[in-house]
C-alpha positions as CSV (number, residue, x, y, z in Angstrom):
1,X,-12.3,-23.9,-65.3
2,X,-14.1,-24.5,-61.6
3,X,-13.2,-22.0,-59.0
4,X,-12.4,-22.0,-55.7
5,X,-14.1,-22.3,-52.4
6,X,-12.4,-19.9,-49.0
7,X,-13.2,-20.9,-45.8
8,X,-12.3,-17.7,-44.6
9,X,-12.1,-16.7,-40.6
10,X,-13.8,-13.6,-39.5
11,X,-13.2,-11.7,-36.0
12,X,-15.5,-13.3,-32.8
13,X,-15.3,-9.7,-31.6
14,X,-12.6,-7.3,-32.1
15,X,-12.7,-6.2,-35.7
16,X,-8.8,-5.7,-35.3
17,X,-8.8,-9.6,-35.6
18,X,-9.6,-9.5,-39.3
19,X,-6.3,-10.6,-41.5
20,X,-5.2,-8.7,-44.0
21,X,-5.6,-12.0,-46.5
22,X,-9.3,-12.4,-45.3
23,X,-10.0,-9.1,-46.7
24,X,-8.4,-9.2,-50.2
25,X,-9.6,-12.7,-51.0
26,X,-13.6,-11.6,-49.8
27,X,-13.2,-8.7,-51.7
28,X,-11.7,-10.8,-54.8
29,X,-14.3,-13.3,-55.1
30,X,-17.4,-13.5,-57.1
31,X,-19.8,-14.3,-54.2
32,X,-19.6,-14.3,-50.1
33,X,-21.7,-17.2,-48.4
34,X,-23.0,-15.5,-45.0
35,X,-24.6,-17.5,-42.1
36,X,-26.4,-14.5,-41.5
37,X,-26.5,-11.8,-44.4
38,X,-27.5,-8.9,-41.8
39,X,-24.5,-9.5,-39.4
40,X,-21.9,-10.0,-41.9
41,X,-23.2,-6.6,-43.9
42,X,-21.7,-4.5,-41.0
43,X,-18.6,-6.5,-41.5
44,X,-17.7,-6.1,-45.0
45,X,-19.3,-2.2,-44.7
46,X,-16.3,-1.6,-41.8
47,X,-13.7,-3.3,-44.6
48,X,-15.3,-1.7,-47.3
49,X,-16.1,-4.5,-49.3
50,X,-18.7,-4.9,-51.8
51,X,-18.7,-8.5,-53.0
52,X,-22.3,-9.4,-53.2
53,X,-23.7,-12.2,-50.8
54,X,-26.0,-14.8,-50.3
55,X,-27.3,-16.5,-47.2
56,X,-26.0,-19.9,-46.4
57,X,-27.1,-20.9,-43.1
58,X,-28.2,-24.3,-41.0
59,X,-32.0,-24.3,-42.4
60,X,-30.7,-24.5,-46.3
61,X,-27.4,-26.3,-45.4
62,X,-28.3,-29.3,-47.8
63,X,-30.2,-27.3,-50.6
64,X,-28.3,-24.0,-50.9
65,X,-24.9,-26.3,-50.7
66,X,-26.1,-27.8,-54.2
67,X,-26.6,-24.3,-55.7
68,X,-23.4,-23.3,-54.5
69,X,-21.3,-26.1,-55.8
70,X,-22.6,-25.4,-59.2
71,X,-21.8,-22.0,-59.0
72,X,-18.0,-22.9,-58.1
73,X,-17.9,-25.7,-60.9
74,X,-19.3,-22.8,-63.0
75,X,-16.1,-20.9,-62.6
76,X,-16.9,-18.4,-59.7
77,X,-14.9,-18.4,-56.6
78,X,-16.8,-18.3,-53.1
79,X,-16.1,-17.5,-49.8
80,X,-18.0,-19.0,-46.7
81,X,-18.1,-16.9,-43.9
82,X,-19.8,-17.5,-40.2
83,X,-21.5,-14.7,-37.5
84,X,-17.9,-15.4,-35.6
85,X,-14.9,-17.3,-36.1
86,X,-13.6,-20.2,-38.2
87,X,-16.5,-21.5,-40.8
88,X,-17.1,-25.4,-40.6
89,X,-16.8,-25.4,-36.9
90,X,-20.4,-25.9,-35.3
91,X,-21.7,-23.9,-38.6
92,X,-22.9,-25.2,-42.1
93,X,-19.8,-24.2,-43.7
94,X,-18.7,-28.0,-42.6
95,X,-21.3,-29.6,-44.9
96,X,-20.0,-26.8,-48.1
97,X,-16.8,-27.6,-47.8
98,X,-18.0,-31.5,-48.0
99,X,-19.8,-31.4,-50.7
100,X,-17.3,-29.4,-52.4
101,X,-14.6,-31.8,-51.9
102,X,-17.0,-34.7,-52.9
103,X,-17.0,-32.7,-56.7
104,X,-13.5,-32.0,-57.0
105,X,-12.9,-28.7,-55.9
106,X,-10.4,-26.7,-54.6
107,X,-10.8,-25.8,-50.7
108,X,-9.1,-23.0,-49.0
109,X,-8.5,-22.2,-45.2
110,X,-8.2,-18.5,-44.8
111,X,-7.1,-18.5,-41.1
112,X,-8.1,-16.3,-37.7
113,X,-10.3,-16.4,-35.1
114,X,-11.6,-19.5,-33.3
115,X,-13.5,-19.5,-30.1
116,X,-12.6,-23.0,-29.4
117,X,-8.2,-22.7,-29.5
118,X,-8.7,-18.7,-28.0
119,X,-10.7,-20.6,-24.7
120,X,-8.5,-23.6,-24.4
121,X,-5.2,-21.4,-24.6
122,X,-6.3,-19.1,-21.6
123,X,-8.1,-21.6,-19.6
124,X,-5.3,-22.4,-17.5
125,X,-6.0,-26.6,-18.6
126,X,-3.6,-29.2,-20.0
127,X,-3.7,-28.3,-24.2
128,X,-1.5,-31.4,-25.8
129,X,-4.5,-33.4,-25.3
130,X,-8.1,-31.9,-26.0
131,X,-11.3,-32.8,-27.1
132,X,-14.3,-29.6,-28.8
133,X,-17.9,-31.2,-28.9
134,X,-19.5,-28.1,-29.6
135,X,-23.1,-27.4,-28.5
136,X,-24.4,-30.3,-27.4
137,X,-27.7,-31.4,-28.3
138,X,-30.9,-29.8,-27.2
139,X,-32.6,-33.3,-26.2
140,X,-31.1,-33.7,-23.0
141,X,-31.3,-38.0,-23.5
142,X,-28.9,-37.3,-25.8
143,X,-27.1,-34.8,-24.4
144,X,-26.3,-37.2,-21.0
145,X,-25.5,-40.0,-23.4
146,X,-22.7,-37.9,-25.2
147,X,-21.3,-37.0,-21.1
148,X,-21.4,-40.2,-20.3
149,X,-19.2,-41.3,-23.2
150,X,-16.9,-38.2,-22.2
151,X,-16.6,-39.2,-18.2
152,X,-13.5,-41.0,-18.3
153,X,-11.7,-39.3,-21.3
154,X,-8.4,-37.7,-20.2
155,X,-8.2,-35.0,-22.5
156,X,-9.2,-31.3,-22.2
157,X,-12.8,-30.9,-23.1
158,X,-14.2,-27.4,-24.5
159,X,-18.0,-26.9,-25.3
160,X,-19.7,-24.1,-26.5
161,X,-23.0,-22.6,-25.1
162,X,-25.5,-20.1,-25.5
163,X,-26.6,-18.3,-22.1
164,X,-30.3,-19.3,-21.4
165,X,-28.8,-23.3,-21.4
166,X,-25.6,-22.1,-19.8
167,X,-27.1,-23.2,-15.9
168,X,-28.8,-26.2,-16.8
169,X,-25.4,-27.4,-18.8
170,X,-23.4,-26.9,-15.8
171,X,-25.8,-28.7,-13.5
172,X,-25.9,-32.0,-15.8
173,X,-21.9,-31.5,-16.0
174,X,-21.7,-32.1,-12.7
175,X,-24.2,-34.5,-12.5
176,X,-22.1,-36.9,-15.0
177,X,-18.7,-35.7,-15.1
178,X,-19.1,-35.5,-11.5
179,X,-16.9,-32.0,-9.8
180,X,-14.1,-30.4,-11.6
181,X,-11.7,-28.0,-12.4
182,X,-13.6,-25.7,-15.4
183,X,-12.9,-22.4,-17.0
184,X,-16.1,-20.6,-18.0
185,X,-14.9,-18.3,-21.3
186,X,-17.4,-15.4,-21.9
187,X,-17.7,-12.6,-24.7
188,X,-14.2,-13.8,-25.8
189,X,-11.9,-10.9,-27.5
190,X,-14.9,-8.7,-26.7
191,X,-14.9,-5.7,-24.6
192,X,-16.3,-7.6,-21.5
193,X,-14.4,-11.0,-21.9
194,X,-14.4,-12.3,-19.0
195,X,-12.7,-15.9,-18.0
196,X,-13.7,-17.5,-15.3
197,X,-11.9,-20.1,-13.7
198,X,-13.6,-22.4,-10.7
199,X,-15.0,-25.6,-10.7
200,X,-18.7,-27.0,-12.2
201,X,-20.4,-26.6,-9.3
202,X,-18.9,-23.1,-8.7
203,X,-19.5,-22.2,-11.9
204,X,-23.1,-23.6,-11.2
205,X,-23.9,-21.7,-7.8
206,X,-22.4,-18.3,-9.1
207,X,-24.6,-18.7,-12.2
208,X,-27.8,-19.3,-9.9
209,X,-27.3,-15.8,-8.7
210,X,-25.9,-14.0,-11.9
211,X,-27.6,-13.9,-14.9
212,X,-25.4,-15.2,-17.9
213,X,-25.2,-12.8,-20.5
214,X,-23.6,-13.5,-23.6
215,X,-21.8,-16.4,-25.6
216,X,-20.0,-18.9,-23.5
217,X,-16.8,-21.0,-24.1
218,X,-16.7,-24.2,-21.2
219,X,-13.0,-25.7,-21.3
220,X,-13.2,-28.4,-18.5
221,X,-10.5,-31.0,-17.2
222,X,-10.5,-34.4,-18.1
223,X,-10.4,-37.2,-15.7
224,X,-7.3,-37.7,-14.4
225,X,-5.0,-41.0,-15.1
226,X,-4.3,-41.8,-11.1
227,X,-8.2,-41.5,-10.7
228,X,-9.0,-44.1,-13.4
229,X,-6.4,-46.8,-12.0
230,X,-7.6,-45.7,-8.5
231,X,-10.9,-46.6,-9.7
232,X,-9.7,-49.5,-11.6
233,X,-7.9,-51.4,-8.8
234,X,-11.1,-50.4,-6.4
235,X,-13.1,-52.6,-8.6
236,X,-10.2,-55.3,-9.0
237,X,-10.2,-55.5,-5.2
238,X,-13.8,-57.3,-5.1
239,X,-12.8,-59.5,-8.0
240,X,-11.4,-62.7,-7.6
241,X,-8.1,-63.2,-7.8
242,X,-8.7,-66.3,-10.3
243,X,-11.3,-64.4,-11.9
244,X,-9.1,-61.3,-12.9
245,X,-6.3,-63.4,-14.0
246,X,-8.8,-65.8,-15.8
247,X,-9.8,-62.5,-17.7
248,X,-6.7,-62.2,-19.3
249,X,-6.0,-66.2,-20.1
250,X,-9.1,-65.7,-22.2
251,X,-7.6,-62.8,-24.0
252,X,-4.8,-65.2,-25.2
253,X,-2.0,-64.0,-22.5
254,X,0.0,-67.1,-21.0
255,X,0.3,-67.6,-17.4
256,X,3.2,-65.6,-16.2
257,X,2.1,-62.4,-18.4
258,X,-1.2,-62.2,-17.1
259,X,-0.2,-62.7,-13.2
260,X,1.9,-59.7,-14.3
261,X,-1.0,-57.3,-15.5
262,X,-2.7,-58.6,-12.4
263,X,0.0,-57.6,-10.2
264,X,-0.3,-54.0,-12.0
265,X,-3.7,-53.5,-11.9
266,X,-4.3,-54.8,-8.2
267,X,-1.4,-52.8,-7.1
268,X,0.9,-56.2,-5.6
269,X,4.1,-57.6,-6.3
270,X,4.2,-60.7,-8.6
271,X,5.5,-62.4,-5.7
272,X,2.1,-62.2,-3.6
273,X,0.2,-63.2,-6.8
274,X,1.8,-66.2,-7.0
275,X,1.1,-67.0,-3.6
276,X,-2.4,-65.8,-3.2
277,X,-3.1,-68.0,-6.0
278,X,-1.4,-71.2,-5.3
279,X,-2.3,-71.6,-1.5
């Protein structure tokens, strides 16, 4: 009979964090996964638990996934744990728990910590509505091509950072999402969390003159709706009248409902449409 993969939480900085269930089902299983064997040891020595492990991290994601499947399939049961937090976000425990679903087997989330949701709750920023990228890419074509996609999304965005990239993330923020609001998360749970709450280009100045020191949470605003129409009926305005309503005959619309959306958009009445267009 296979066994069982845990994805199993672990604290991001106060040990008091750690659930009581996260602790009986690593001490339970045949074999821990560790992103990093020589953090995690200090972990499972404070919880005194002494289920062997093995190192599973992003340089034998692929490779190390294999042997670990066929242990589970074997009948062992493994759990995948991360430095911090929630495995499978930003961490190879997202490809494991792939490649175990892929053969059939059983995956378990073992709740607790998770940077992203402990930022976004105390940022002070909209929370129905958000949107976690991560760490962006280190090539920064890439990493402006990923902002620009983001610009005009309305939800909450949260990124993580690391704090030798921390200034030069914040000025290409503002250099494509352009100024707004931002809570800067630091050392979360830890004994010098800190949250900061300004905008990028505050954030940016105030890290020019203070060095950033330690793991970083960014929970920004997303663009606002009024701004987008705003923007939207600023670029209407130098369009045609014709040509914007001729943009929505070719969708299909009939004549009455796309003087309507025009109306809308342009901020008019139907009434001066009509009139605008038929003079």
């Amino acid at each position: 009979m296979p066994g069982k993969l845990y994805l199993c939480a672990t604290p991001i900085g106060n040990l008091q964090d750690m659930t009581p269930r996260c602790i009986e089902i690593l001490k339970s299983v045949g074999l821990i996964a560790a992103e990093d064997t020589r953090n995690s040891i200090r972990l499972l020595n404070h919880f005194e638990i002494r289920t062997p492990m093995t190192s599973y991290h992003e340089y034998n994601r692929y490779d190390k996934a294999e042997e670990l499947v066929e242990k589970i399939l074997s009948g062992t049961d493994v759990a995948c744990i991360t430095d911090a937090g929630t495995p499978g976000i930003s961490d190879p425990g997202e490809v494991l728990a792939a490649k175990c679903i892929e053969r059939g087997i059983e995956v378990s989330s073992v709740p607790g910590a998770c940077a992203c949701i402990s930022a976004l709750v105390v940022s002070g920023l909209p929370t129905r509505r958000f949107r976690f990228e991560g760490f962006l890419p280190a090539e920064k074509k890439e990493r402006t091509a990923i902002l620009e996609n983001l610009k005009n999304d309305t939800a909450t965005l949260v990124f993580y950072e690391a704090p030798h990239h921390l200034l030069k993330t914040l000025e290409l923020l503002l250099s494509v999402l352009g100024d707004r609001k931002i809570a800067v998360c630091k050392e979360l749970t830890k004994l010098h969390e800190q949250v900061f709450r300004t905008t990028i280009e505050g954030a940016a100045r105030y890290y020019e003159k203070n060095e950033p020191r330690g793991e970083y949470v960014l929970v920004i605003e997303g663009r606002s709706i009024a701004s987008l129409e705003k923007e939207a009926q600023e670029a209407f305005s130098e369009l045609p009248l014709s040509s914007h309503l001729q943009s929505f005959l070719d969708q299909g619309m009939d004549r009455m409902e796309a003087m309507k959306r025009v109306a809308k958009e342009r901020g008019l009445t139907k009434r001066e449409v009509y009139k605008a267009l038929n003079q």
